[in-house]
C-alpha positions as CSV (number, residue, x, y, z in Angstrom):
1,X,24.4,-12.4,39.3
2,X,22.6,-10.2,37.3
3,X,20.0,-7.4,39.1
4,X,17.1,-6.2,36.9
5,X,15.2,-3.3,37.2
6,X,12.2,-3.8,40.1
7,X,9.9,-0.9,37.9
8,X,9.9,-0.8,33.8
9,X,8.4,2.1,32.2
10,X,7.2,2.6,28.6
11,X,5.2,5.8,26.7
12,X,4.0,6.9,23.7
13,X,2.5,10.0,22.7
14,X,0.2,11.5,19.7
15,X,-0.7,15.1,18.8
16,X,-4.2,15.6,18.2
17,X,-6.1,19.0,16.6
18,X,-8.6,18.8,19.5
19,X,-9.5,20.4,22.7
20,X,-7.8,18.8,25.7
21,X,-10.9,18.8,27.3
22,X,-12.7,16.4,24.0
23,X,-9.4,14.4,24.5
24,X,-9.8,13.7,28.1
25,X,-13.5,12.9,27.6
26,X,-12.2,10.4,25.5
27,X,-9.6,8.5,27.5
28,X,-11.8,9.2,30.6
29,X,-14.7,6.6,29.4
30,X,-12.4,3.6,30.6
31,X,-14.3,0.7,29.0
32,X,-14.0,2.3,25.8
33,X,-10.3,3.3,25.8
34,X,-9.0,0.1,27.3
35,X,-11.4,-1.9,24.6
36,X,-8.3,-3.6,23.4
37,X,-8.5,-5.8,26.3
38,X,-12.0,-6.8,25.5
39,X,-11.5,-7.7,21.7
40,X,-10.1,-11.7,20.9
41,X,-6.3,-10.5,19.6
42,X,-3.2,-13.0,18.9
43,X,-1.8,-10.8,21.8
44,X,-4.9,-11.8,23.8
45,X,-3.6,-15.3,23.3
46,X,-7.6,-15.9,21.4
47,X,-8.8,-14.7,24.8
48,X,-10.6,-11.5,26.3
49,X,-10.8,-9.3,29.5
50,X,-14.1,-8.1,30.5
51,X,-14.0,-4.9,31.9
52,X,-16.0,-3.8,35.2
53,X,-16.5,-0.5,36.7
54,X,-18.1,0.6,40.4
55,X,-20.3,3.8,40.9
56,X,-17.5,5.7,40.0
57,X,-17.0,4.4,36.7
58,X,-13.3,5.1,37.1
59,X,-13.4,8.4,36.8
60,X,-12.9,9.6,40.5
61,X,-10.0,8.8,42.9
62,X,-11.2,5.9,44.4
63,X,-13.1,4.3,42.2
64,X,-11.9,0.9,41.3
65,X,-11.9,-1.2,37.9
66,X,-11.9,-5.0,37.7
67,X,-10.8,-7.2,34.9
68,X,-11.3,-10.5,34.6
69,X,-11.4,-12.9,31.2
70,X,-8.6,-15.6,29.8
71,X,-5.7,-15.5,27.7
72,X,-4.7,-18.4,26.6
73,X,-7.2,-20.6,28.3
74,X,-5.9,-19.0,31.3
75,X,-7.8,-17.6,34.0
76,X,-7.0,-13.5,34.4
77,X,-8.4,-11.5,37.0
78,X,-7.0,-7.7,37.7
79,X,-7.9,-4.7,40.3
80,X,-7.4,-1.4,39.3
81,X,-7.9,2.1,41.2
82,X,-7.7,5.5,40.3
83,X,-4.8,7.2,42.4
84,X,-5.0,11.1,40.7
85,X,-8.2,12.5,39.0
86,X,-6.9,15.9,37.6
87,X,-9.7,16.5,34.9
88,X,-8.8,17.4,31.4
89,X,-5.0,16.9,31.9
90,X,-3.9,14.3,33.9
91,X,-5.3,10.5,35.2
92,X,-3.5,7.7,36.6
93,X,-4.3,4.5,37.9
94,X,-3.0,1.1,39.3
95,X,-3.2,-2.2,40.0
96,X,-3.7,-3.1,44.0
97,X,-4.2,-6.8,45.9
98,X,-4.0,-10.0,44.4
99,X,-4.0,-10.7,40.5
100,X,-3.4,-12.9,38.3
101,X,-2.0,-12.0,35.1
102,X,0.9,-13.7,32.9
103,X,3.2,-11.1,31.8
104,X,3.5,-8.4,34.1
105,X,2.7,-8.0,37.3
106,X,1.9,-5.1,39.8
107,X,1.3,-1.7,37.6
108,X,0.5,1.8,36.9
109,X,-0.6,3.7,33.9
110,X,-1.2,7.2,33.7
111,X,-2.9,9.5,31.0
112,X,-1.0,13.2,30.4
113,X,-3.0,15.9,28.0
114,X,-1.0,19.2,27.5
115,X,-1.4,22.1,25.0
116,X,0.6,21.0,21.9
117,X,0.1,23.6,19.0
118,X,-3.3,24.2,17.7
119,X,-4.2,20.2,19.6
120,X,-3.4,18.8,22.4
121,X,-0.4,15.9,23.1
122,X,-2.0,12.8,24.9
123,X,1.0,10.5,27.0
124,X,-0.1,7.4,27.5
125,X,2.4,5.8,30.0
126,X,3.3,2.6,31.6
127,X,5.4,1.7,34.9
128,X,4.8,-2.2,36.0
129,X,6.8,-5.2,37.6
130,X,7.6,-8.2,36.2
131,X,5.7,-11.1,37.5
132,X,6.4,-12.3,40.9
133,X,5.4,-16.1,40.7
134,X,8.4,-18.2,39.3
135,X,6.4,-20.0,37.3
136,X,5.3,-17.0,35.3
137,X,8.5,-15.0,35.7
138,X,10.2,-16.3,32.4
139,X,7.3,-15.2,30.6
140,X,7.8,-11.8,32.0
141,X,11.5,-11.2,31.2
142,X,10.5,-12.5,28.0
143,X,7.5,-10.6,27.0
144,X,6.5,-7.6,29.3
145,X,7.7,-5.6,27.3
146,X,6.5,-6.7,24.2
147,X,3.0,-6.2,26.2
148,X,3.5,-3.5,27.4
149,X,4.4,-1.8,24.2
150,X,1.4,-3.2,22.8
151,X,-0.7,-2.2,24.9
152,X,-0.1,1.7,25.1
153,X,0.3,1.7,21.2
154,X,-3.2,0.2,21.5
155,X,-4.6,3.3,24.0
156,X,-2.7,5.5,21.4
157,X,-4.7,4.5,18.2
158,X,-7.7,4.3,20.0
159,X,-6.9,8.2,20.7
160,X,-5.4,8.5,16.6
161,X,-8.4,7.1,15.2
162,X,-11.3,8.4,17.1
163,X,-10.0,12.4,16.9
164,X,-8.6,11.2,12.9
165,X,-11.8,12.7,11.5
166,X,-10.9,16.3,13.8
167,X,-7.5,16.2,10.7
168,X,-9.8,15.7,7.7
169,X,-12.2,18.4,8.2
């Protein structure tokens, strides 16, 4: 019988000609640099996440963020919480009690901004389960990480293209 791998992981990284501190800011406005979730995509299945902070507007340890939209006429609902708050440099955060998502299950993403140069190199990473429901599973092993992928290269260009007018002038 064949064992996978309880924990996947997937990252990507850009160099930016900014500040680490103008980066953070960036990634640190969580609405805004997980809008991919919120926008009708093909990967969205037609579908959307709304995206809901408490008072802490993720951006304390603590504070939580809930998701909650279809994908595929599919009912999603997620709970994230911020497990490290290291302003400008690092942020994580992961998923905790019960959710309902189709590809993945349990996760944790963090956010890494170190000196790179004359900018600064933003890691956008990725460590999640596949899902734990049978009925779901198959769609796991067959397209976690095709999600996953997605998403970070989505966090990524968010990143590329709001610091792209920093590289033209």
């Amino acid at each position: 019988m064949k064992r996978y791998p309880a924990l996947r992981h997937y990252e990507k990284s850009i160099v930016v000609p900014t500040t680490e501190a103008q980066v953070f800011a960036y990634v640190n406005d969580h609405a805004r640099f997980s809008s991919h979730m919120n926008k009708s995509s093909w990967m969205m299945g037609g579908g959307h996440m709304d995206v809901k902070t408490d008072e802490g507007k993720g951006q304390r340890v603590g504070s939580h963020i809930r998701m909650s939209g279809t994908v595929f006429g599919i009912k999603l609902f997620l709970d994230e919480v911020i497990t490290e708050y290291s302003p400008p440099n690092r942020k994580v955060w992961q998923t905790v009690g019960d959710l309902k998502l189709l590809v993945v299950g349990h996760y944790s993403m963090s956010i890494v901004i170190a000196p790179d140069g004359a900018g600064s190199r933003c890691t956008v990473s990725i460590d999640y389960k596949l899902p734990t429901s049978p009925a779901v599973r198959i769609l796991g092993y067959l397209l976690a990480d095709i999600y996953a992928k997605w998403c970070v290269a989505q966090m990524i260009t968010g990143v590329r293209e709001n610091f792209a007018s920093f590289e033209r002038g």
